[in-house]
N, C-alpha and C positions, 0 to 999 in steps of 0.2 A: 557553509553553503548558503549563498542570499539562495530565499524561496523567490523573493521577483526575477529572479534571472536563471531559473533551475534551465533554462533552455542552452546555457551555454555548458552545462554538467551531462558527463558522457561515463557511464560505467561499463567497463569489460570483467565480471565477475564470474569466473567459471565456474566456481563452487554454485551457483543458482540454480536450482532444477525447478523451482515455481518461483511466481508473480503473483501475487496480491495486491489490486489496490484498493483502496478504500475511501468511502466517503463518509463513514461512522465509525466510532469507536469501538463499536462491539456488533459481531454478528456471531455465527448459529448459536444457542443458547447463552449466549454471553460471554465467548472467547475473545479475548481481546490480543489480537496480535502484534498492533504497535507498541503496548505496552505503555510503559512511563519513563522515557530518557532520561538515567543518570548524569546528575547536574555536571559532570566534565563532557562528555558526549552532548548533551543540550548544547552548552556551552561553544563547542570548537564546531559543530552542525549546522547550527541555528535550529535547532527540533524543536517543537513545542509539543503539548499535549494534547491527544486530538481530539476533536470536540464537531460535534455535528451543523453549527451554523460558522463555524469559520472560514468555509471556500476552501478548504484548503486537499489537496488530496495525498493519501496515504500511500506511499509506495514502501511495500516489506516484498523480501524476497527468503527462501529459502532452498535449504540444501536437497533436500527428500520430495519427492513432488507428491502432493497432496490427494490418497486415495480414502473414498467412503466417507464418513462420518467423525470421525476420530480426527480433530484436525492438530491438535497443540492439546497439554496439559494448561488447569486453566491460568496457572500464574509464568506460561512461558510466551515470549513473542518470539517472530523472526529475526530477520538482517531488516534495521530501520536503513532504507535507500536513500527517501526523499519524503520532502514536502512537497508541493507544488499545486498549483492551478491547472495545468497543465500538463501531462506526459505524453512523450513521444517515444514506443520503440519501435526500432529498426533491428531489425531481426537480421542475425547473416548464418549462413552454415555452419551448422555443430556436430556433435557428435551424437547428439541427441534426436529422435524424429520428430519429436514435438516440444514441447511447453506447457503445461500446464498453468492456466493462468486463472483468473477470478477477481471480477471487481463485484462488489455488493454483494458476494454471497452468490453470485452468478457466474459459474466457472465452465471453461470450456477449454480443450486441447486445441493449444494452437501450433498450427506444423510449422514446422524449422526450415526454412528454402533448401533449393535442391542445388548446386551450383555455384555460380557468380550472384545468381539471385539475392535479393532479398526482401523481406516483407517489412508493410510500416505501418502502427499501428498509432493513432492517435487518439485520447479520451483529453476532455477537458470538463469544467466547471462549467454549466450551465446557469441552473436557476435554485429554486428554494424551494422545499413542501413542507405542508405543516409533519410536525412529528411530536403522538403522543408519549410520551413518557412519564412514568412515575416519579417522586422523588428517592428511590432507592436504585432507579435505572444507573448506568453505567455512560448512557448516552446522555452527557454533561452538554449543556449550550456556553459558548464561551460569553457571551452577556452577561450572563448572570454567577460566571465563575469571578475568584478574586484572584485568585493563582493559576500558573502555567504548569 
C-alpha cells in the first residue's frame, strides 16, 4: 500500500464493526492498538510504526464494536487498515444501524444510511501541538527514533 496515494485504496470488510483512527500511538491508559507490524506485513503494507510527529494517520478496525472502558488486552491490536494523511469513508447500507467509530479517544456512534443513501466522512492531517511526554512514555517521536 503507497501511504501517498491511500486515496486510490477502497476496502469492503464486513467482518468490521468499529473504526479507530489515530493520530498517537497510545491512548486510554496506554492501549496501543496499532500495535508493531510484523516484518512480512510491514513489508508487503508499507506499515510503519506509529509515532506521534509523523503526520501520518492510524486506521485499525475491528470485529466487536467498542463498549465502556475495557477496550483491547494491553499487548493485543486490531485490523491494521491504513496509514494515511488523509481518510475518506463513504458509508453505504449495512446490516448494522450504526458504527462505532473513535478518532483520539473521541468516539461516537455513527449511523449507517438508510437506502440508496450514503454518508461521507472525511478527517485529515492538519497541524502540530506540543506533546509532553516522558522518556518511558509509549508516545515515541519519529525524530528522535532510529528504527521503524
Amino acid at each position: 500500500m503507497n501511504i501517498n496515494n491511500i486515496s486510490n485504496y477502497f476496502f469492503r470488510i464486513y467482518s468490521i464493526r468499529s473504526i479507530v483512527c489515530l493520530n498517537m500511538p497510545s491512548f486510554p491508559g496506554g492501549l496501543d492498538p496499532w500495535g508493531k507490524p510484523n516484518f512480512r506485513r510491514k513489508k508487503e503494507r508499507n506499515f510503519t510504526s506509529s509515532f506521534v510527529d509523523d503526520e501520518l494517520l492510524e486506521i485499525i478496525g475491528f470485529r466487536d464494536s467498542w463498549h465502556g472502558e475495557i477496550f483491547l488486552p494491553l499487548n493485543d491490536h486490531g485490523t491494521r487498515l491504513a496509514q494515511a494523511h488523509q481518510i475518506r469513508f463513504e458509508l453505504h447500507k449495512g446490516v448494522a444501524k450504526h458504527i462505532d467509530m473513535n478518532f483520539d479517544g473521541t468516539r461516537w456512534k455513527q449511523p449507517t444510511p438508510i437506502g440508496d443513501d450514503n454518508f461521507l466522512i472525511e478527517i485529515s492531517y492538519s497541524c502540530k501541538t506540543k506533546m509532553l511526554a516522558t522518556s518511558a512514555s509509549k508516545c515515541k517521536h519519529k525524530s528522535k527514533s532510529y528504527s521503524n
